[in-house]
Residue, then its C-alpha position, 0 to 999 in steps of 0.5 A: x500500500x502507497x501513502x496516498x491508499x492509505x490517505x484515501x482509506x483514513x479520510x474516507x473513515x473519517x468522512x464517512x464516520x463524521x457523515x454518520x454523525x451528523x445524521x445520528x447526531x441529536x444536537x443541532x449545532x454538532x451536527x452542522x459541525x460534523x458536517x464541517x469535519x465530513x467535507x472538509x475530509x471529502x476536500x482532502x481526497x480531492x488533494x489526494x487525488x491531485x484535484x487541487x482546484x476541486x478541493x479548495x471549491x469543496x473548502x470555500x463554498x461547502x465548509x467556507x459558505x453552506x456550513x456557516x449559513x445553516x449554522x447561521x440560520x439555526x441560530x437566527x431561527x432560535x432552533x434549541x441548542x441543546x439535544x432535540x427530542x425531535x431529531x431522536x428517531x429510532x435508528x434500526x429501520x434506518x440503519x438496515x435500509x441504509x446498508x441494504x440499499x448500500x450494499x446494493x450498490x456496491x454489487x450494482x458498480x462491481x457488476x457494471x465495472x467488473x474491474x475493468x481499467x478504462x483510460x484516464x481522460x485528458x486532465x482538465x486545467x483551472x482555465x477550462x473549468x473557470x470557461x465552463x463555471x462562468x459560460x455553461x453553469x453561470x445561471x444555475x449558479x446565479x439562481x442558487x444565490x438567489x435562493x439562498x438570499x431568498x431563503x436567508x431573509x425568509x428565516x430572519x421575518x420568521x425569527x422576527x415577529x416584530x417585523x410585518x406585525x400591527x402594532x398594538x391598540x393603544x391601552x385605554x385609560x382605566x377609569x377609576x371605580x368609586x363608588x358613588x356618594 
């Protein structure tokens, strides 16, 4: 086994454990954290692999963006911080279709590919995929942004009851109750 096996199965382990956690994961807030540990070991096999423009991608938009506007949101929502009686679902069914549709395939790829070596297409350059980022896939990413804009000032007027509310009648003056003499 080279050192770059021997990577690729350590930060496999960690990002397939940290994606267990996330979702076995009661707490919120940790659960976006091990989200962060899970991508940020997808972005070490994309260095591993030699990808380096990928992995930095992986780092900055997915760990850099998408992880701290769920962390923002969960906080601007006021979600409960602590363990959620919610999120604590039981986790046999879950587990054996997870791993049946897993194995499944697993047997599906092996079947497929039958260890069969194909060759290696030409390797791409940063200018290639920046053409293809900014001339093919500009509007998709636009419309993402837009969503996510969209979604971020939804969760704040929804964590803001103050803001779109009519205000309330003014009190009117209580009348003294005596008795008369």
């Amino acid at each position: 086994m080279t050192v770059a096996d021997v990577l690729l199965l350590a930060l496999g382990a960690v990002a397939v454990g940290s994606g267990a956690l996330v979702v076995t994961s009661t707490h919120l807030v940790r659960s976006g954290l091990y989200l962060v540990v899970s991508l940020g070991a997808i972005a070490g096999l994309y260095l591993v692999l030699g990808a380096e423009l990928v992995a930095w991608v992986q780092v900055l938009v997915y760990v850099g963006a998408v992880v701290v506007l769920l962390l923002f949101a969960v906080m601007l929502t006021r979600a409960p911080i602590g363990p959620s009686a919610d999120l604590d679902r039981p986790t046999g069914p879950s587990a054996l279709i997870g791993g049946g549709v897993g194995l499944g395939l697993a047997a599906l790829f092996a079947d497929a590919f039958r260890w069969i070596e194909y060759p290696s297409p030409d390797p791409g350059t940063a200018e290639t995929v920046g053409k293809e980022i900014f001339g093919t896939w500009v509007l998709p990413f636009e419309v993402l942004s837009i969503l996510l804009l969209a979604a971020l000032v939804g969760a704040i007027v929804l964590s803001r009851p103050d803001i779109g509310a009519r205000p309330a009648p003014p009190a009117e003056p209580a009348e003294s109750e005596e008795a008369p003499a």
